[in-house]
C-alpha positions, 0 to 999 in steps of 0.5 A: 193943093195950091202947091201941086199946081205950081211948080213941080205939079204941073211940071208932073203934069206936062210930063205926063202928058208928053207920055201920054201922047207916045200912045197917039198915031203921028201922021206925019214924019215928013215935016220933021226938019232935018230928019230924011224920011228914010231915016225916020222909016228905018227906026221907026216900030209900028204899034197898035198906037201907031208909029214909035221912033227912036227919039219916042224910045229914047224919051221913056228910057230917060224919064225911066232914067231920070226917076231912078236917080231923082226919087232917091236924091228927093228922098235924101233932101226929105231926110237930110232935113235941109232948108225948107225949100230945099226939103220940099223940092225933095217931096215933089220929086219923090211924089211927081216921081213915083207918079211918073215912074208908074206910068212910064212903066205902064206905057213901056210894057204896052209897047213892049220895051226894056226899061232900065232898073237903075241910074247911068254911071253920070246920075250914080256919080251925082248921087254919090256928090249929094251923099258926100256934100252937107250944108250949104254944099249940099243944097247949091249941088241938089238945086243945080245937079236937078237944074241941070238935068231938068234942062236937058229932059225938057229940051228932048220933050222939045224935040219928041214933040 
């Protein structure tokens, strides 16, 4: 229990409720800076939650994205039988991503959105790297490759939120 506190845990867990927040009304477009309001009203769907923006949109579609490559480059690291660290950041990544992957779901039909049902070209490219790499290649791609792609979901979480 320790461990799913830490770490990936509560990373599943500010995910989660980044997802969550997509179903609350937003206010207020005006003090977003550098957005004009016109703008902001042009992509901008109107739901039973309240407002949903392109940005909102394009935040699901990549956490959908993300578990699609993420689950199956955990599910390699578990069974490649690597490091320790190296298969246990593969669980976490299979479990926080299962979890996430129900709920984006879950959240994309109440909202009446597609969702795509496999990697981009980039992620099928990194998965292909992780196939082709053993040893130590193999552990220092999986941790920067997953670095580098939780970098940039957590500055659009920023952004959304």
């Amino acid at each position: 229990m320790r461990r799913l506190l830490s770490g990936t845990g509560l990373v599943v867990i500010a995910l989660t409720a980044t997802l969550l927040a997509l179903l609350f009304p937003v206010w207020s477009y005006a003090d977003r800076s550098g957005t004009p309001l016109a703008d902001l009203n042009a992509t901008t769907v109107r739901t039973r939650w309240g407002p949903l923006t392109a940005a909102d949109r394009d935040f699901v579609v990549r956490v959908r994205l993300a578990g699609l490559w993420e689950g199956p480059a955990g599910r390699q690291a578990v069974q490649r039988d690597p490091s320790d660290a190296v298969r246990a950041a593969g669980q976490h990544l299979v479990d926080g991503h299962a979890f996430l992957d129900a709920r984006v779901r879950e959240v994309a039909a109440q909202l009446g959105m597609e969702l795509p049902d496999q990697p981009n070209a980039q992620q099928r490219g990194w998965l292909r790297q992780l196939t082709a790499d053993s040893g130590t290649a193999y552990e220092r791609d999986f941790a920067n490759l997953l670095r580098a792609a939780h970098g940039k979901v957590f500055a659009l979480v920023a952004q959304v939120r």
